[in-house]
PQR file of N, CA, C, O and H, with PARSE charges and radii, in Angstrom:
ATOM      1  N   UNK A   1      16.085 -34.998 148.472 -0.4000 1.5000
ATOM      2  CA  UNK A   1      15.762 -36.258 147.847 -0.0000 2.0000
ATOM      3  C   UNK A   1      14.506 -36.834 148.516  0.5500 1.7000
ATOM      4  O   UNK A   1      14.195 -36.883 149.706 -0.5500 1.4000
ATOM      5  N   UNK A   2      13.731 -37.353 147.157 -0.4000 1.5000
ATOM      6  CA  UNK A   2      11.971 -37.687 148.217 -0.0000 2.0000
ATOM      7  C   UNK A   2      12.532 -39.246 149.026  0.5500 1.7000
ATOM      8  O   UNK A   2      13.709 -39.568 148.860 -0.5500 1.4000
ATOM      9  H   UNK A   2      13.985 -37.314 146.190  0.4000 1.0000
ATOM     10  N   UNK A   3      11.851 -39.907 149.656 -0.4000 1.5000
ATOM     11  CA  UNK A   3      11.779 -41.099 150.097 -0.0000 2.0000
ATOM     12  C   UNK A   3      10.316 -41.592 150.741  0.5500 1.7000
ATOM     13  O   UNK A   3       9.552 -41.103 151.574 -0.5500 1.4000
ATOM     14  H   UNK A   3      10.895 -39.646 149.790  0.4000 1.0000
ATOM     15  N   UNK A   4      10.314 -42.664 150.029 -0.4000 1.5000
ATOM     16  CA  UNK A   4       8.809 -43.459 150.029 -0.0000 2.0000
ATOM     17  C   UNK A   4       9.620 -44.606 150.270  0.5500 1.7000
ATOM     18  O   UNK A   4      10.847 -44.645 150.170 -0.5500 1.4000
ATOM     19  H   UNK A   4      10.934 -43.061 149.352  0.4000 1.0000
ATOM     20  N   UNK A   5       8.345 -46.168 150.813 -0.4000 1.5000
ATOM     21  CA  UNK A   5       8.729 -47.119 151.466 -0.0000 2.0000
ATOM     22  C   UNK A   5       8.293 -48.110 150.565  0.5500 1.7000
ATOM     23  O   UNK A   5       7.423 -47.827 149.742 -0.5500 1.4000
ATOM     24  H   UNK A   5       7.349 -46.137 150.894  0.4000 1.0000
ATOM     25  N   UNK A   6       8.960 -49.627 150.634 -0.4000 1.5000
ATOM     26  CA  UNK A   6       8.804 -50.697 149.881 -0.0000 2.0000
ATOM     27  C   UNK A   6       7.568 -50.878 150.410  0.5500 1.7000
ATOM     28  O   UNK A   6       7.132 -50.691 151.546 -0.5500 1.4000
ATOM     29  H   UNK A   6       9.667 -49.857 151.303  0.4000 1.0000
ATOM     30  N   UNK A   7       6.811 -51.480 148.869 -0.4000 1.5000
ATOM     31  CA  UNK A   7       5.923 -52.510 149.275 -0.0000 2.0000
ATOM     32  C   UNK A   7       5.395 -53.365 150.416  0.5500 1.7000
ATOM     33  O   UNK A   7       4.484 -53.441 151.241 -0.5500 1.4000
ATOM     34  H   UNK A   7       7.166 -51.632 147.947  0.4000 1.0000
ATOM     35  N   UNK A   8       6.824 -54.141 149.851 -0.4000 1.5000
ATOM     36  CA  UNK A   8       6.675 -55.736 150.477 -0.0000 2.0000
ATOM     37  C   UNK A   8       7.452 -55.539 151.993  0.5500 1.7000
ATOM     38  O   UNK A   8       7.123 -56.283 152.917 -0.5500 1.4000
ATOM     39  H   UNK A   8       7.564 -54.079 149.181  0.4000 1.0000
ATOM     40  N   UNK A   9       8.402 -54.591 152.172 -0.4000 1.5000
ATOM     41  CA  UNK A   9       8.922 -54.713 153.690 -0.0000 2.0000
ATOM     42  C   UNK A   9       8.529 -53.305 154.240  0.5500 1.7000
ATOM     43  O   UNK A   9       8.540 -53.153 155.461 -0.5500 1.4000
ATOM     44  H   UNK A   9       8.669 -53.987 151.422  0.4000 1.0000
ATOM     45  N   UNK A  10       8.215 -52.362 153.501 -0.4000 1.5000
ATOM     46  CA  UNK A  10       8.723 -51.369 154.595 -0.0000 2.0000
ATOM     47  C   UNK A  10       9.897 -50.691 154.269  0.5500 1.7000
ATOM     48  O   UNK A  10       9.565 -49.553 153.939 -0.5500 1.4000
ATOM     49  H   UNK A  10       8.207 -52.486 152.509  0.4000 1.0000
ATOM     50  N   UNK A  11      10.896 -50.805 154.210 -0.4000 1.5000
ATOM     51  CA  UNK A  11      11.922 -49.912 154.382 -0.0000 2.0000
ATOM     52  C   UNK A  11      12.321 -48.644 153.525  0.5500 1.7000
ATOM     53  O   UNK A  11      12.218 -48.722 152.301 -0.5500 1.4000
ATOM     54  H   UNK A  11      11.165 -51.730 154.478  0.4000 1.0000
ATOM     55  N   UNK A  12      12.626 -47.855 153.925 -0.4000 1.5000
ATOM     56  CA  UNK A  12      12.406 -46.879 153.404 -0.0000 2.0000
ATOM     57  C   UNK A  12      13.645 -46.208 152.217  0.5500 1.7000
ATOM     58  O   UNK A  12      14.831 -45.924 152.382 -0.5500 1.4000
ATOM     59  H   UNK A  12      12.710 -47.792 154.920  0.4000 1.0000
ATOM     60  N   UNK A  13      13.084 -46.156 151.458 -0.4000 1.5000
ATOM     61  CA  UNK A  13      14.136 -45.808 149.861 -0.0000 2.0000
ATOM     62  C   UNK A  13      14.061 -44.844 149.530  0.5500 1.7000
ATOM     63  O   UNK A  13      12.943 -44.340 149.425 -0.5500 1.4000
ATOM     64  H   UNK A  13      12.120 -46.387 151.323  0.4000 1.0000
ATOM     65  N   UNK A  14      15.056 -44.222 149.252 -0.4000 1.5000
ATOM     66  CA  UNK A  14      15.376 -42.477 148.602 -0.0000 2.0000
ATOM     67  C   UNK A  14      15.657 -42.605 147.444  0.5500 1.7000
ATOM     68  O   UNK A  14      16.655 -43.112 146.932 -0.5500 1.4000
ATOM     69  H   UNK A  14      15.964 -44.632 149.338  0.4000 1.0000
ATOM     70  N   UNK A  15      14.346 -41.917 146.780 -0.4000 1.5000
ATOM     71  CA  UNK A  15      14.546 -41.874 145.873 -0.0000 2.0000
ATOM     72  C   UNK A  15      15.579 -40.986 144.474  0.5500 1.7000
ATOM     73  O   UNK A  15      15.832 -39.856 144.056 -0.5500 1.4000
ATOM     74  H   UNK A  15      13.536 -41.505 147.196  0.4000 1.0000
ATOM     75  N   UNK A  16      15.892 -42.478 144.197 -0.4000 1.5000
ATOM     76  CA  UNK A  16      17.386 -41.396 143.339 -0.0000 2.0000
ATOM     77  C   UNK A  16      17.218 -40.512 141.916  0.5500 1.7000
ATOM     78  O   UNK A  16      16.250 -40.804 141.215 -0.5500 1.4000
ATOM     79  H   UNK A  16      15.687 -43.396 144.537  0.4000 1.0000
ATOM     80  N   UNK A  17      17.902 -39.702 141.572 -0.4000 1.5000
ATOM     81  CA  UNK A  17      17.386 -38.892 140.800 -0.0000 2.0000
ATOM     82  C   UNK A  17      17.614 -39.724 139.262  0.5500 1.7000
ATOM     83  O   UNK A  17      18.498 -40.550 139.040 -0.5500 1.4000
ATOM     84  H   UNK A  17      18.688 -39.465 142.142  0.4000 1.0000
ATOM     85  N   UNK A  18      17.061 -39.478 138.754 -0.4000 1.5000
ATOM     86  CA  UNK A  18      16.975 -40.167 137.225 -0.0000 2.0000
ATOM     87  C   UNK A  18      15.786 -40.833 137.181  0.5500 1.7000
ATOM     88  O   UNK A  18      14.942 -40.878 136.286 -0.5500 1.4000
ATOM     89  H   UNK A  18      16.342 -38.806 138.934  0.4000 1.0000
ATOM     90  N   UNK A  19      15.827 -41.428 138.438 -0.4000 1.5000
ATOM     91  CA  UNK A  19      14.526 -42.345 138.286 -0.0000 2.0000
ATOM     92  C   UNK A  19      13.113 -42.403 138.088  0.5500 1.7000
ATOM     93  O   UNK A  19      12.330 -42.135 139.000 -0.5500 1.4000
ATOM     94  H   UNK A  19      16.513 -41.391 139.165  0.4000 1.0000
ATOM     95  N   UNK A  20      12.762 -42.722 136.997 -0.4000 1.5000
ATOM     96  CA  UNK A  20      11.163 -42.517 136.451 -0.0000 2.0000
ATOM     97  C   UNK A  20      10.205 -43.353 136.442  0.5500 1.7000
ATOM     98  O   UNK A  20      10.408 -44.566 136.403 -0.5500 1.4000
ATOM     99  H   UNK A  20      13.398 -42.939 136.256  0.4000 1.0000
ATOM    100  N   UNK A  21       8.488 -42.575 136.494 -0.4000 1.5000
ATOM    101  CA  UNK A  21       7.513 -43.455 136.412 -0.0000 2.0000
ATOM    102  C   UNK A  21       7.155 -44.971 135.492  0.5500 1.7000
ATOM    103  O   UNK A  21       6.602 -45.384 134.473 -0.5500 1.4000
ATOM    104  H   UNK A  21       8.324 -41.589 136.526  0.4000 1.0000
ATOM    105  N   UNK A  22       7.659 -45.253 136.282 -0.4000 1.5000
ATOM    106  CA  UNK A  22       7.293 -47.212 135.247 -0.0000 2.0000
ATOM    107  C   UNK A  22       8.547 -47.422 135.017  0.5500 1.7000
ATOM    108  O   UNK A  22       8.853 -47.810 133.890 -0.5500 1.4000
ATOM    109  H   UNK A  22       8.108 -44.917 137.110  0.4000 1.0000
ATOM    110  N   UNK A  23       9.501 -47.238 135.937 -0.4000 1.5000
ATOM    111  CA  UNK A  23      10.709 -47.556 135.872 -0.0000 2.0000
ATOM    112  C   UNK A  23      10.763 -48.843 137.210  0.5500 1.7000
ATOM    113  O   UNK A  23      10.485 -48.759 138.407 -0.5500 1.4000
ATOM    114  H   UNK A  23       9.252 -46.922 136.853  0.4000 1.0000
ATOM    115  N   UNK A  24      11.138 -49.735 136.557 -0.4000 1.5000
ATOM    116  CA  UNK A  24      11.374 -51.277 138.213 -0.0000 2.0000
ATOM    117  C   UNK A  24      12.950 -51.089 139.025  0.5500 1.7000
ATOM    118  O   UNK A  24      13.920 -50.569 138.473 -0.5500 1.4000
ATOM    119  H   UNK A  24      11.363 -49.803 135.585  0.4000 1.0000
ATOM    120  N   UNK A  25      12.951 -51.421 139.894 -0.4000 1.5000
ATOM    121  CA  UNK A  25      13.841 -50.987 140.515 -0.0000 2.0000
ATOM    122  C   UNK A  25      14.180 -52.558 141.996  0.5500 1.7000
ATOM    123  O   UNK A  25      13.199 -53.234 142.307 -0.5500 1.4000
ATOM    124  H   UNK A  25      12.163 -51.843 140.342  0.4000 1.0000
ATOM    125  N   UNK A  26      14.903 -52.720 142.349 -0.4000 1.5000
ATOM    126  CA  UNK A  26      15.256 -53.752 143.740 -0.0000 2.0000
ATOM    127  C   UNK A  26      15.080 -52.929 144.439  0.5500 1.7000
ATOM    128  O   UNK A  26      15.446 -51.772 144.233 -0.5500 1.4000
ATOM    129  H   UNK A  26      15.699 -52.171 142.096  0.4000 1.0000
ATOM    130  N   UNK A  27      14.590 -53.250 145.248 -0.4000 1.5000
ATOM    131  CA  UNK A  27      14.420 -52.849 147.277 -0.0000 2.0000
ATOM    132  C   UNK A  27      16.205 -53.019 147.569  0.5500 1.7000
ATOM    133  O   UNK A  27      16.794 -54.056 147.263 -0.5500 1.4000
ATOM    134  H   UNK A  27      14.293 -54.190 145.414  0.4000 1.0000
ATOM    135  N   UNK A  28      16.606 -52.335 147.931 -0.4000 1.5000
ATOM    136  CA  UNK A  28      17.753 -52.302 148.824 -0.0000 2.0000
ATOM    137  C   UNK A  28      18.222 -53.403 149.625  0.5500 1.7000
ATOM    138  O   UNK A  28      19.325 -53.942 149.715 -0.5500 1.4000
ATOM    139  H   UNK A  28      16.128 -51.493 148.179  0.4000 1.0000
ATOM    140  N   UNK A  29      16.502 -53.714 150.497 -0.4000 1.5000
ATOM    141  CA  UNK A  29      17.104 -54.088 151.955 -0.0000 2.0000
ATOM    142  C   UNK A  29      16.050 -55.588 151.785  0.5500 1.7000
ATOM    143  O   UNK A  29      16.243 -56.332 152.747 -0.5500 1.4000
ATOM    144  H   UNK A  29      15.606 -53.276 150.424  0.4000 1.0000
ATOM    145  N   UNK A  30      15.040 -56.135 150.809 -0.4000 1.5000
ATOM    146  CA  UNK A  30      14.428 -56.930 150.944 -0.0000 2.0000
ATOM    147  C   UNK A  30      14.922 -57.839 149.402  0.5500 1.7000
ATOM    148  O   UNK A  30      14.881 -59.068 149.363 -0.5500 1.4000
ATOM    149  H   UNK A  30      14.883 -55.530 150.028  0.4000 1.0000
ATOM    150  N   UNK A  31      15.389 -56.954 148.168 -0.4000 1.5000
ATOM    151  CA  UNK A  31      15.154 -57.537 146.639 -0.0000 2.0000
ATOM    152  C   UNK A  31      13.925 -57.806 146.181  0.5500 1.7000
ATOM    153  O   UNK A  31      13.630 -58.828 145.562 -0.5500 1.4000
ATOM    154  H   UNK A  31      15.422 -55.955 148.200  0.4000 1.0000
ATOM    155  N   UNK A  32      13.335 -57.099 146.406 -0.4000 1.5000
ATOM    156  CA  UNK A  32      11.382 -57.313 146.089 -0.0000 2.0000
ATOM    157  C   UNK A  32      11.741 -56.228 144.800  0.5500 1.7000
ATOM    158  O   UNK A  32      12.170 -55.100 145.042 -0.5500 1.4000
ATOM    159  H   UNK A  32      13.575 -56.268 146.909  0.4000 1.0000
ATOM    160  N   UNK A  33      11.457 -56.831 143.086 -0.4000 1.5000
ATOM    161  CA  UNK A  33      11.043 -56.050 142.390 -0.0000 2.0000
ATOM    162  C   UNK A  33       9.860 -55.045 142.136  0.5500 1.7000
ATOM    163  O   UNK A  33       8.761 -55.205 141.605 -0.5500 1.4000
ATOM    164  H   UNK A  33      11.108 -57.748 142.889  0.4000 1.0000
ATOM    165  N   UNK A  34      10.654 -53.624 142.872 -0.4000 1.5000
ATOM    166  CA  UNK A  34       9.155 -52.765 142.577 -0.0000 2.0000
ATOM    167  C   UNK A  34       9.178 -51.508 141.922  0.5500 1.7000
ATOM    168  O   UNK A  34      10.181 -50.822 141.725 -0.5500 1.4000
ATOM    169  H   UNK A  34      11.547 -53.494 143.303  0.4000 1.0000
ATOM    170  N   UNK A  35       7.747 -51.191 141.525 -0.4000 1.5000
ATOM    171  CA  UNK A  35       7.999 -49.976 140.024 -0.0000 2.0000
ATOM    172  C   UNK A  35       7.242 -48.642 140.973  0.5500 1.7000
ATOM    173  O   UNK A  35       6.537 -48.643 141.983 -0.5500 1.4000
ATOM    174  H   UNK A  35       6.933 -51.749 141.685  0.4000 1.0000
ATOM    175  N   UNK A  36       7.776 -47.568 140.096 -0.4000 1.5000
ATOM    176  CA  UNK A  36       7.573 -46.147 140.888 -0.0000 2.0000
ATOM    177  C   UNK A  36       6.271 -46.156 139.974  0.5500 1.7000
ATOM    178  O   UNK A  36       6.310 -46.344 138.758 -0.5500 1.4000
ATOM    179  H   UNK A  36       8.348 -47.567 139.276  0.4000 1.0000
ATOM    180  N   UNK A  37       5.407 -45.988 140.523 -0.4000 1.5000
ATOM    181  CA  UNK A  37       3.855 -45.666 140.171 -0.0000 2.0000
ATOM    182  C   UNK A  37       3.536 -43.895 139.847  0.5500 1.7000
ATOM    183  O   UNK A  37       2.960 -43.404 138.876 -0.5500 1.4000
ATOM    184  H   UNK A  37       5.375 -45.836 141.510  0.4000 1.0000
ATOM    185  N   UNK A  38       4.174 -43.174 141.105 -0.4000 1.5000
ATOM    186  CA  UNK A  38       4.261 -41.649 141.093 -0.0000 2.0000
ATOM    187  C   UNK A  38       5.205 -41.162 141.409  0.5500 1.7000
ATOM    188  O   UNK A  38       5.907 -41.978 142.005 -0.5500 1.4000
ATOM    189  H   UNK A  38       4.642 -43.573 141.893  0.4000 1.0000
ATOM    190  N   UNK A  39       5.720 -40.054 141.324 -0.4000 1.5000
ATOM    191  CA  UNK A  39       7.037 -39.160 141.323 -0.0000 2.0000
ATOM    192  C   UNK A  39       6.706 -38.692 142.823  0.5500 1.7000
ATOM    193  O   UNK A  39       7.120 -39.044 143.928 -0.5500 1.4000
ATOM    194  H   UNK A  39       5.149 -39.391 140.839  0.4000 1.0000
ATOM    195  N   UNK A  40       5.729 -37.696 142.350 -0.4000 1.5000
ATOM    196  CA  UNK A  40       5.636 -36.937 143.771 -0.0000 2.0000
ATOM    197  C   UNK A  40       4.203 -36.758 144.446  0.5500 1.7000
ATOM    198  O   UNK A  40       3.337 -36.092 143.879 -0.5500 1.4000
ATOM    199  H   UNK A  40       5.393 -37.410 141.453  0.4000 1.0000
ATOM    200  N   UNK A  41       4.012 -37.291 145.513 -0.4000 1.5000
ATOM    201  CA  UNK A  41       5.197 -38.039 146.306 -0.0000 2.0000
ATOM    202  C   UNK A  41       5.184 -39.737 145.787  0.5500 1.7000
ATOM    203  O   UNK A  41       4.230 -40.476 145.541 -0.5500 1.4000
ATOM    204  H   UNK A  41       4.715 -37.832 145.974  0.4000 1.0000
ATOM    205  N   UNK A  42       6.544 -39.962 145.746 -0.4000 1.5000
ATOM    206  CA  UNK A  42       6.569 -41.005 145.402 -0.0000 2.0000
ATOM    207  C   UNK A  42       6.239 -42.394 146.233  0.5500 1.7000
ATOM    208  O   UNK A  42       6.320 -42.582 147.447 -0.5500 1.4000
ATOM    209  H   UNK A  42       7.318 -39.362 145.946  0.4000 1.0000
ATOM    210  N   UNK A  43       5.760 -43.486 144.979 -0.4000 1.5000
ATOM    211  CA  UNK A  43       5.141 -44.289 145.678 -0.0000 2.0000
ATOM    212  C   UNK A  43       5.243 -45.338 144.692  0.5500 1.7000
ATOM    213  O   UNK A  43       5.001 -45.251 143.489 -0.5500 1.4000
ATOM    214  H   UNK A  43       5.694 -43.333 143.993  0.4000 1.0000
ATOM    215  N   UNK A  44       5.714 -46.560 145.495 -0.4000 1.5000
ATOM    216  CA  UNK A  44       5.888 -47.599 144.623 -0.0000 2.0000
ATOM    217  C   UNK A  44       4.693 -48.677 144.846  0.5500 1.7000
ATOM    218  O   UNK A  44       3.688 -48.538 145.544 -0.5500 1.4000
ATOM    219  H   UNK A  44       5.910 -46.631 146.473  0.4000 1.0000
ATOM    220  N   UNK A  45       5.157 -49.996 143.910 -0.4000 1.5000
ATOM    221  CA  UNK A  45       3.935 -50.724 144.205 -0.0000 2.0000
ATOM    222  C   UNK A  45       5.042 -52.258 143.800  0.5500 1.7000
ATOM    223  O   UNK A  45       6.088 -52.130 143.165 -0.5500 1.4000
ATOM    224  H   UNK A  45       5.974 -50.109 143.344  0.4000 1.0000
ATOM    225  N   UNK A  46       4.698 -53.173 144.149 -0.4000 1.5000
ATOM    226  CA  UNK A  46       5.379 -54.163 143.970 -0.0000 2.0000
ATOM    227  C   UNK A  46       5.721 -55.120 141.741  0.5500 1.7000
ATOM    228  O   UNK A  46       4.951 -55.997 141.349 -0.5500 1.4000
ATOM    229  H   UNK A  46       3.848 -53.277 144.665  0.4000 1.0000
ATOM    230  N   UNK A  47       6.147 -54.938 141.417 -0.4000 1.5000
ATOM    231  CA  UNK A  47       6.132 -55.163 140.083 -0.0000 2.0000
ATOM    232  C   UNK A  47       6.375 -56.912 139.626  0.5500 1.7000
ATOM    233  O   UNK A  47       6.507 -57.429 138.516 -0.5500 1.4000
ATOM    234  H   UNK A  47       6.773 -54.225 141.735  0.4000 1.0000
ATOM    235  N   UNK A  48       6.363 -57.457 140.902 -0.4000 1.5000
ATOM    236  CA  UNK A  48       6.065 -59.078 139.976 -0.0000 2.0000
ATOM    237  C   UNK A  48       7.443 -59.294 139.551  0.5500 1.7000
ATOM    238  O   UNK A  48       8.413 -58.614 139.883 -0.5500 1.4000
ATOM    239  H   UNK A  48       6.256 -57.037 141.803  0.4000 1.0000
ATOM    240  N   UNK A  49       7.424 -60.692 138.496 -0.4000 1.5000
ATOM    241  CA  UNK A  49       8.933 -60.745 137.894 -0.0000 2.0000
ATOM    242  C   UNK A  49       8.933 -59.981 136.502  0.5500 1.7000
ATOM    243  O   UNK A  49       7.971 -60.126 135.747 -0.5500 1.4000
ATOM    244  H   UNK A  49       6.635 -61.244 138.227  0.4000 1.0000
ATOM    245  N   UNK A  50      10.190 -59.028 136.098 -0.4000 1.5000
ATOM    246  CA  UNK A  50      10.851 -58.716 135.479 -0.0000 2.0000
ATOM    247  C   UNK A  50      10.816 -59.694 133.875  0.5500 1.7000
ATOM    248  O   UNK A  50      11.190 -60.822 133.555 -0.5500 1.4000
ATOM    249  H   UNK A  50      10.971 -58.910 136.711  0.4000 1.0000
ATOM    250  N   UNK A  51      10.355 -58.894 133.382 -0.4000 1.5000
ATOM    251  CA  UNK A  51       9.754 -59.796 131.743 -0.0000 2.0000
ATOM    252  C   UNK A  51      10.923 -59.571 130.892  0.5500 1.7000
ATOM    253  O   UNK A  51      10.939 -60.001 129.739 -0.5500 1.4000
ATOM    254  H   UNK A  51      10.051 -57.978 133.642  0.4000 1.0000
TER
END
């Protein structure tokens, strides 16, 4: 399983399987809405509020 790190804190998230590019997702450990930009290696970016 890949794992790339939040944005906004840092912490580090494994990425789960299903999960796709331009898909938003919560931080685990902060709740910062952020979207997977790339698969591999993956890398998120912070996504703002949820429309």
């Amino acid at each position: 399983m890949a794992v790339s790190e939040c944005p906004e804190c840092t912490f580090h998230i494994q990425l789960e399987e299903g999960v796709e590019v331009g898909q938003v997702i919560n931080c685990p450990d902060c709740g910062a809405l952020i979207k997977l930009v790339r698969e591999f290696p993956p890398v998120f970016e912070l996504a703002g509020e949820k429309e």
